[in-house]
C-alpha positions as CSV (number, residue, x, y, z in Angstrom):
1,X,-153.2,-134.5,-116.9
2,X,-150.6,-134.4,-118.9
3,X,-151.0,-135.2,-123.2
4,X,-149.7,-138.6,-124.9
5,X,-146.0,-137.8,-125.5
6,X,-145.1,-140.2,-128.1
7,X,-141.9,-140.0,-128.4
8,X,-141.2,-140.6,-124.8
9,X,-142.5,-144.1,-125.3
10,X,-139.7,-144.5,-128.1
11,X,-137.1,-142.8,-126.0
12,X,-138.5,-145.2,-122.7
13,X,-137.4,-148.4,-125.1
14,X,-133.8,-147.6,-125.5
15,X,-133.1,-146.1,-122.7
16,X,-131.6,-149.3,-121.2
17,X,-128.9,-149.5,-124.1
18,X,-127.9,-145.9,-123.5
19,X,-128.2,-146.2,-119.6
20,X,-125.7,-149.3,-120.2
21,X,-123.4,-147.0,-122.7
22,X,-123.0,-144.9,-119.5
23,X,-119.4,-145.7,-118.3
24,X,-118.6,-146.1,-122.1
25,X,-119.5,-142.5,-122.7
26,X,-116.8,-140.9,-119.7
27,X,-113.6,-143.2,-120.9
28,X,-114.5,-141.8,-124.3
29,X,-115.8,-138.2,-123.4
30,X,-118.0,-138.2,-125.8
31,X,-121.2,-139.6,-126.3
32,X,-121.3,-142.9,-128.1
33,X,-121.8,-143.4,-131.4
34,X,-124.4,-146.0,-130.6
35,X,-126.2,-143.7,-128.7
36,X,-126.9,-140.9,-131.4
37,X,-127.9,-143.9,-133.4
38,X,-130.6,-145.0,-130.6
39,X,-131.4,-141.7,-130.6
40,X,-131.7,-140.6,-134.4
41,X,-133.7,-143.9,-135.0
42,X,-136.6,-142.3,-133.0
43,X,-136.1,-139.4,-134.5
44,X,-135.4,-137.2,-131.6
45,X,-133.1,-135.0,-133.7
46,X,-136.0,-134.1,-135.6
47,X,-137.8,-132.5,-132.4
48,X,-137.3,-128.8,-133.0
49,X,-136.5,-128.9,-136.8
50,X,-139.2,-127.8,-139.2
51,X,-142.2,-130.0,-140.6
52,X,-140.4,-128.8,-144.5
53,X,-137.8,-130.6,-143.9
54,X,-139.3,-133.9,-141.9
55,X,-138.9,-132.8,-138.2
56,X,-141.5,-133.0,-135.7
57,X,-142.3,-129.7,-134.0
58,X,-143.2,-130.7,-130.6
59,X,-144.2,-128.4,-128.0
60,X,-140.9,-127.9,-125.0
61,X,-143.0,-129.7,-122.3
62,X,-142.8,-133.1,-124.0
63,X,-139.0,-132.3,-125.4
64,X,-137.7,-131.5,-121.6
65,X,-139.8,-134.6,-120.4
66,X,-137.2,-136.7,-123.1
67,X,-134.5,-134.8,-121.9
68,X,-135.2,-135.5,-118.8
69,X,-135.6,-139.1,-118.8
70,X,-132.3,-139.1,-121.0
71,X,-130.1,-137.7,-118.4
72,X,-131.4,-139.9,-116.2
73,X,-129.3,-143.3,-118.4
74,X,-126.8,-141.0,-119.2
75,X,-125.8,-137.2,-118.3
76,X,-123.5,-136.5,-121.1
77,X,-125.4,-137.7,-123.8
78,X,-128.3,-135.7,-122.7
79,X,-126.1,-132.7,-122.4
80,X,-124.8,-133.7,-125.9
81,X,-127.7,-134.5,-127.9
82,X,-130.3,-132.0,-126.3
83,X,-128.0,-129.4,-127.6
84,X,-128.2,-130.7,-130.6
85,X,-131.6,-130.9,-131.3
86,X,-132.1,-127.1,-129.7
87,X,-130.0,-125.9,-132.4
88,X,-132.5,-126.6,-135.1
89,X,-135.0,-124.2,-133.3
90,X,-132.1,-121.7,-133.7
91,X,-131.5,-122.6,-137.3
92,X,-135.2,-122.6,-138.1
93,X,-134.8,-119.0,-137.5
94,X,-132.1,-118.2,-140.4
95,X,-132.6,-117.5,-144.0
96,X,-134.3,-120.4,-145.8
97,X,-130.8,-120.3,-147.9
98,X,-129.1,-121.6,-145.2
99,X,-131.7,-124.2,-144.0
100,X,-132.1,-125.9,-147.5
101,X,-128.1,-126.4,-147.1
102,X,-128.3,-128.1,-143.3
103,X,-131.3,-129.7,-144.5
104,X,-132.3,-130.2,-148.3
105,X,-129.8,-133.2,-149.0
106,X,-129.2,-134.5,-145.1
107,X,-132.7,-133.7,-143.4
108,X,-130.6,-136.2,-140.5
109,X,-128.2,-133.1,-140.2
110,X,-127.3,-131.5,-136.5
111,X,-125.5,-128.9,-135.4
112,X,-123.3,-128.1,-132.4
113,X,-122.6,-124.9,-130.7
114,X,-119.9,-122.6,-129.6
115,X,-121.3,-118.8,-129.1
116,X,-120.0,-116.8,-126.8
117,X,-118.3,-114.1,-128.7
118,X,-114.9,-115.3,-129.0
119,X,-114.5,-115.4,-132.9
120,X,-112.9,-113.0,-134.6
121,X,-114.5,-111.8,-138.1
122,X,-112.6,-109.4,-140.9
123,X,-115.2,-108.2,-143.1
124,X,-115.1,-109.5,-146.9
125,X,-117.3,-109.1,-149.9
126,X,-120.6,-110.5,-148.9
127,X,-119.8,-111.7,-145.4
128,X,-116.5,-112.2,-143.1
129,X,-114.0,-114.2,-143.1
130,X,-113.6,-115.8,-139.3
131,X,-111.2,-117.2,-137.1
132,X,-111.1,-118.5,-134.0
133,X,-110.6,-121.5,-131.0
134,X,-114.1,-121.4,-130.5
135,X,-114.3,-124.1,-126.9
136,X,-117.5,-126.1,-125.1
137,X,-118.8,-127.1,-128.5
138,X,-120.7,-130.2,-127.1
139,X,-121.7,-133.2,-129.3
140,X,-119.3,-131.8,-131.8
141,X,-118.6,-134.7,-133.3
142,X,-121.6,-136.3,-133.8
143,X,-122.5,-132.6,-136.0
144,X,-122.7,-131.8,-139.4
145,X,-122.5,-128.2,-138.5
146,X,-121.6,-125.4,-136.3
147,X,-122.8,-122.1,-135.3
148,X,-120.5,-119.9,-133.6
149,X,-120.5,-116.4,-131.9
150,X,-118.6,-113.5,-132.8
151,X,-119.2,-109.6,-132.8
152,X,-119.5,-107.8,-136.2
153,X,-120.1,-103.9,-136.7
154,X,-122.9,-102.3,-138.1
155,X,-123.1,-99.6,-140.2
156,X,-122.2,-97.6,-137.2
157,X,-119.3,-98.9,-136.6
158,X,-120.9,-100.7,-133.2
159,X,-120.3,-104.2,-132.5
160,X,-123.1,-106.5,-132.8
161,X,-123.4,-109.9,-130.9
162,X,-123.9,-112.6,-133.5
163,X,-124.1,-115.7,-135.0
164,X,-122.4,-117.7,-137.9
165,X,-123.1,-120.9,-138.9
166,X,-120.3,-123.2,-140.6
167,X,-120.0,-126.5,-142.2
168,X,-117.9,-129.4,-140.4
169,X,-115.3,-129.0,-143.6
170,X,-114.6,-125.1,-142.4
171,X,-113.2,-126.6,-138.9
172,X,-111.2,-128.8,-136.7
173,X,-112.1,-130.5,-133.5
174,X,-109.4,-130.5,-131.3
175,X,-109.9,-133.5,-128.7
176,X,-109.6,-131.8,-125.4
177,X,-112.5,-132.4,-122.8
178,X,-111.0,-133.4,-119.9
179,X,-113.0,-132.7,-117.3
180,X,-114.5,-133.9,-113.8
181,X,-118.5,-133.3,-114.9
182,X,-120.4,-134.2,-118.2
183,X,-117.2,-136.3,-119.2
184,X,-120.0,-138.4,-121.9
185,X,-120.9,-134.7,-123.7
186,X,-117.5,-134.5,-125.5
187,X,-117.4,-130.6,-125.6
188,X,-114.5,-130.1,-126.9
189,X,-112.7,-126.8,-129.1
190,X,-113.4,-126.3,-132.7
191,X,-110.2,-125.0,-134.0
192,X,-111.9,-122.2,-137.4
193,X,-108.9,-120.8,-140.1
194,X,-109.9,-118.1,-142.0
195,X,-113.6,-119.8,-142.7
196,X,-115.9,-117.5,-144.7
197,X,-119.1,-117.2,-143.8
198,X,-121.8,-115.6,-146.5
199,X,-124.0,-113.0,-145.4
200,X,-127.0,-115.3,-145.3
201,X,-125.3,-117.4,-142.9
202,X,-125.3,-115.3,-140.3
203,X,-127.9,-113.4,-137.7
204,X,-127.6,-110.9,-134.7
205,X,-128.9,-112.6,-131.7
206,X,-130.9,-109.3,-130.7
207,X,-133.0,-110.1,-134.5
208,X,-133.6,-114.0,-133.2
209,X,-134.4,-112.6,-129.3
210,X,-137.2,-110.3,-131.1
211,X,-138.3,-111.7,-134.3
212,X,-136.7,-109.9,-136.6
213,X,-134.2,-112.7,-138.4
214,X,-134.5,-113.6,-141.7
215,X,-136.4,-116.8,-140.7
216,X,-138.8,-115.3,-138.8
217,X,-142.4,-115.8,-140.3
218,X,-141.1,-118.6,-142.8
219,X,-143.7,-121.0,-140.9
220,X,-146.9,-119.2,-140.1
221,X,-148.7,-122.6,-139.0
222,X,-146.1,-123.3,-136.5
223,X,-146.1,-122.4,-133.0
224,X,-142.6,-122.9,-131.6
225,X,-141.1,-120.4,-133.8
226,X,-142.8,-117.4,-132.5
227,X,-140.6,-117.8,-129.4
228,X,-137.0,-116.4,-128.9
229,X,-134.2,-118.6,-129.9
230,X,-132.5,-118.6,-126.1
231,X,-135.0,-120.0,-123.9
232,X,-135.5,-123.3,-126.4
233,X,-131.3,-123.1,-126.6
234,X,-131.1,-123.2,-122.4
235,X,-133.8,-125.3,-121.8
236,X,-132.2,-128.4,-121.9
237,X,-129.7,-127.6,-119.4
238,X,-132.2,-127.7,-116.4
239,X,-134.1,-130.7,-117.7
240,X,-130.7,-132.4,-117.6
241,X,-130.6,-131.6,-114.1
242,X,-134.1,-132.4,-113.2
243,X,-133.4,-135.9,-114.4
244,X,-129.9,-136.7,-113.3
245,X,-131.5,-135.8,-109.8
246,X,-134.4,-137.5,-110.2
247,X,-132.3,-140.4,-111.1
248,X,-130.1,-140.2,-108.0
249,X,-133.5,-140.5,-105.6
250,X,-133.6,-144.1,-107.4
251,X,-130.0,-144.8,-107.2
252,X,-129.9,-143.8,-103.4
253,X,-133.4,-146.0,-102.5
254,X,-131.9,-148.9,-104.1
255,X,-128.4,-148.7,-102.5
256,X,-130.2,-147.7,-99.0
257,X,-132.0,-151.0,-99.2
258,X,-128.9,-153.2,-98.4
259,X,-126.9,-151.0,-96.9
260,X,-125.0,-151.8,-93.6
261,X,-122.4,-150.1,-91.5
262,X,-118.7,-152.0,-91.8
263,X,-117.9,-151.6,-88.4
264,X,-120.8,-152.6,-86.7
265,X,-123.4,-153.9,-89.2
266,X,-126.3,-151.6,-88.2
267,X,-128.4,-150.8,-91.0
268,X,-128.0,-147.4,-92.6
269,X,-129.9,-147.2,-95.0
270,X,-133.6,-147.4,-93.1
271,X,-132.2,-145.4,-90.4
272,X,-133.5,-141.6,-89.7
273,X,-131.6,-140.0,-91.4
274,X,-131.4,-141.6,-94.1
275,X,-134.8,-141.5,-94.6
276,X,-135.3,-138.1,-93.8
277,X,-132.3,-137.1,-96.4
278,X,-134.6,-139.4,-99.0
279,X,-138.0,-137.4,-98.3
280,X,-136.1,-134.1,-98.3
281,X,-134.6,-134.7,-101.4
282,X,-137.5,-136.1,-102.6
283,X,-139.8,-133.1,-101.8
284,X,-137.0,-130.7,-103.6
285,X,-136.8,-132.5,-106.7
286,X,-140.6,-132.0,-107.3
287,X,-140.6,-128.7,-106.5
288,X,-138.0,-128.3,-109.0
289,X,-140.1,-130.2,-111.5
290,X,-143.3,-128.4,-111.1
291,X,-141.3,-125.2,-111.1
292,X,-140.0,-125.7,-114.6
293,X,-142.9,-127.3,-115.8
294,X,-144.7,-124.3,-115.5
295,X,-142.0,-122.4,-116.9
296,X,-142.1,-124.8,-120.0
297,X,-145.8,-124.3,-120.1
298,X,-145.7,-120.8,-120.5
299,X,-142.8,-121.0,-123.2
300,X,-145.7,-123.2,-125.2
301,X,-148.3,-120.9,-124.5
302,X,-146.7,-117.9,-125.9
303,X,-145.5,-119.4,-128.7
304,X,-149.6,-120.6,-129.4
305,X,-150.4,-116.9,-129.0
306,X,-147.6,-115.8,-131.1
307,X,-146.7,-113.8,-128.0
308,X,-143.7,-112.4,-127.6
309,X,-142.3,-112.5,-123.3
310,X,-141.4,-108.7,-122.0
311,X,-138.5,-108.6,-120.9
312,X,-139.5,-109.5,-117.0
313,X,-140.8,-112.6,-117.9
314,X,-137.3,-113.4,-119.9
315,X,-135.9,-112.7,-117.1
316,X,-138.2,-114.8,-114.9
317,X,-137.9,-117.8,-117.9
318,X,-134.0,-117.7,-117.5
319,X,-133.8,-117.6,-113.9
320,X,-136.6,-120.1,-112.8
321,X,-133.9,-122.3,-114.8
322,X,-131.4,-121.1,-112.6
323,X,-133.0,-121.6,-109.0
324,X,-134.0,-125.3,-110.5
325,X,-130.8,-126.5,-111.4
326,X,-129.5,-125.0,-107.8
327,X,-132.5,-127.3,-106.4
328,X,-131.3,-130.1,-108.4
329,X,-127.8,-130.0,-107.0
330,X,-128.8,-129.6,-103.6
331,X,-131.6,-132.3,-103.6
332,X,-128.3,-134.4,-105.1
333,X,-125.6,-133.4,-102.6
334,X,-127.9,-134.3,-99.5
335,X,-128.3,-137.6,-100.6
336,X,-124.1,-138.2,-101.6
337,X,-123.1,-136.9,-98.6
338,X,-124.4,-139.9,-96.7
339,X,-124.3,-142.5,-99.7
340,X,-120.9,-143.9,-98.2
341,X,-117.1,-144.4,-99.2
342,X,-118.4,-146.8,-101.4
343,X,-120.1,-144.4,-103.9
344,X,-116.8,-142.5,-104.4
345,X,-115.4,-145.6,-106.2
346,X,-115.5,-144.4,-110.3
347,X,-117.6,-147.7,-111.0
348,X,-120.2,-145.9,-108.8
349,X,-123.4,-144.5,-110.9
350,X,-124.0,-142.3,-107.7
351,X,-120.4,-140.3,-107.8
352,X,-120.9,-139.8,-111.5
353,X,-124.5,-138.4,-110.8
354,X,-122.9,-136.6,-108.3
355,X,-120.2,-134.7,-110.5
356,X,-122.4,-134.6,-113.7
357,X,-125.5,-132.8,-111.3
358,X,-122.5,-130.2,-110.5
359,X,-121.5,-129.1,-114.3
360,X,-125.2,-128.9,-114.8
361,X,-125.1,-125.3,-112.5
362,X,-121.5,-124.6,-114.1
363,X,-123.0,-123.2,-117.5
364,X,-123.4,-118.9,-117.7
365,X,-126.9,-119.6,-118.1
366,X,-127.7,-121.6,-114.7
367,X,-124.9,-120.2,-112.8
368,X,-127.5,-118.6,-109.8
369,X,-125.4,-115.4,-108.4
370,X,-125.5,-114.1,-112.3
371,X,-129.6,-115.2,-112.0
372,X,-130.5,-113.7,-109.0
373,X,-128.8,-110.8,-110.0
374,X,-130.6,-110.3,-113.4
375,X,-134.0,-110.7,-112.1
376,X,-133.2,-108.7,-109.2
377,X,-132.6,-105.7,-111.0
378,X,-135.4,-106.2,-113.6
379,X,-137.7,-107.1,-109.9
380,X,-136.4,-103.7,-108.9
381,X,-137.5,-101.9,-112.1
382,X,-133.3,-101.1,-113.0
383,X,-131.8,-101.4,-116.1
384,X,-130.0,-104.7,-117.2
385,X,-126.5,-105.0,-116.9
386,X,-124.8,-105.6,-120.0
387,X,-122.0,-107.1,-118.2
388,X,-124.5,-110.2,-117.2
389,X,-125.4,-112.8,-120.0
């Protein structure tokens, strides 16, 4: 039996009002202000951020389950807003410099993300000085800050994968999400000239993959920080998939019920097929949930144990994700397929479910071919290929 999740009975209350903001959220790509403030007024910001400065800690079983039920009202606020609380788990793990500036005087402060490797750094007197179109930065504007990839050399003149994180007065957003999924999660390009970025500003992602940033160990009494920053970073991608299909099983039921043929006024929706489409999809989508549920679990269990994963249960971590989210959009495609010409209209929940479930395997980290492929080689005891995220 599953543990009291309080802040799922906040999040339950206004999930109406954001369900409602829906429609709102893909003629403005980008989630709705009203939204953040639903969500900030139960404090789910504060879920990964540090007790020190007000947040919450709670484990990433009773996050997803929020995240979950958020996609459900609405996939691009989800998308949005779990990112941004995921980021304070990554921020927890820089220098205690950096988190009294997020933090200290705005303990309400969020960042968004753009990190693969695209920025380019020139090295300065006590950091670099970094520019860059840095794209996919999701829930941008509704973020105080940014951190953004880029590779720096070491002292040996290799390139190292790594973060930088930025203030909102170092950038520009410039407004161009237009696209057919996740309209609502507004992830649009932050435009960086010649931003400088301190030292203590900054962390290799290997050092936050294997406890060795500057953060690590600043909160011995806390669990969720003994964990690497990028399963806590991806795991809201899934649970945004779990509930936009878990969703969709509602919205088909309750379109089945009245559902006639034009042409000959036969009922559809109780016919065979229908019904076996529901309990097929129906079967999948639990299977999905009990798959990353256990996943989840074991993310919380390591972090109790201040256990660090080997590197074949990383792998398994990031590709259970994978094979969900291709569950997901399966369970969802069955089910539109046979939902009528009538769900294609844009008014339809069910063709936005349908495109939002899609974007949900577009990310690097739930695309499936690069997942089977990783775990496949680490299954096979080979190397991993530095060519696959």
């Amino acid at each position: 039996m599953k543990k009291p999740n309080p802040l799922l009975e906040d999040l339950k209350a206004i999930l109406p009002a954001i369900a409602a903001n829906a429609e709102r959220a893909e003629q403005d790509r980008k989630a709705p202000s009203e939204n953040i403030a639903l969500l900030k007024g139960i404090g789910m910001h504060r879920a990964f951020q540090p007790r020190a400065y007000g947040g919450l800690e709670i484990s990433l079983p009773e996050f997803t389950d929020c995240v979950a039920a958020l996609a459900g009202a609405c996939g691009g606020t989800a998308w949005a807003f779990s990112l941004l609380c995921t980021h304070s788990h990554q921020l927890a793990m820089f220098s205690k410099q950096l988190q009294d500036e997020v933090w200290r005087e705005n303990p309400d402060a969020t960042a968004s993300s753009s990190i693969a490797p695209f920025g380019r750094t020139e090295e300065t007197d006590g950091g670099v000085i970094l520019n860059g179109e840095m794209g996919w930065s999701s829930g941008c504007d509704h973020a105080e800050w940014a951190i953004v990839g880029f590779r720096r050399k070491n002292s040996a003149g290799e390139p190292i994968y790594s973060f930088g994180v930025i203030p909102r007065s170092d950038y520009e957003i410039r407004d161009d999400w237009f696209a057919a999924g996740m309209k609502g999660s507004g992830s649009k390009t932050l435009i960086i000239k010649d931003a400088f970025v301190p030292n203590h500003r900054i962390e290799a992602a290997k050092d936050m993959m294997e406890g060795r940033s500057a953060g690590f160990g600043l909160y011995p009494d806390s669990n969720i920080y003994y964990t690497p920053y990028r399963p806590y970073f991806a795991s809201g991608f899934a649970a945004v998939s779990l509930g936009i299909a878990e969703r969709m099983l509602v919205a088909f039921k309750e379109k089945a019920q009245n559902r006639v043929r034009a042409y000959t006024g036969a009922n559809v929706g109780t016919a065979t097929p229908a019904l076996m489409r529901l309990a097929e999809s129906t079967h999948q989508v639990a299977a999905a949930r009990a798959f990353m549920e256990k996943t989840w679990e074991e993310h919380a269990e390591h972090g109790a144990g201040h256990q660090y994963p080997s590197r074949e249960t990383l792998a398994c971590w990031r590709t259970n994700q994978g094979y969900a989210v291709k569950m997901c959009i399966q369970a969802v495609d069955r089910l539109f397929e046979a939902a009528g010409g009538n769900s294609w209209f844009e008014h339809s929940e069910m063709q936005r479910l349908f495109r939002d479930s899609h974007m949900t395997g577009a990310h690097a980290y739930t695309d499936y071919d690069v997942c089977a492929q990783i775990l496949g080689r680490e299954l096979m005891g080979m190397e991993p290929d530095p060519t696959m995220v």
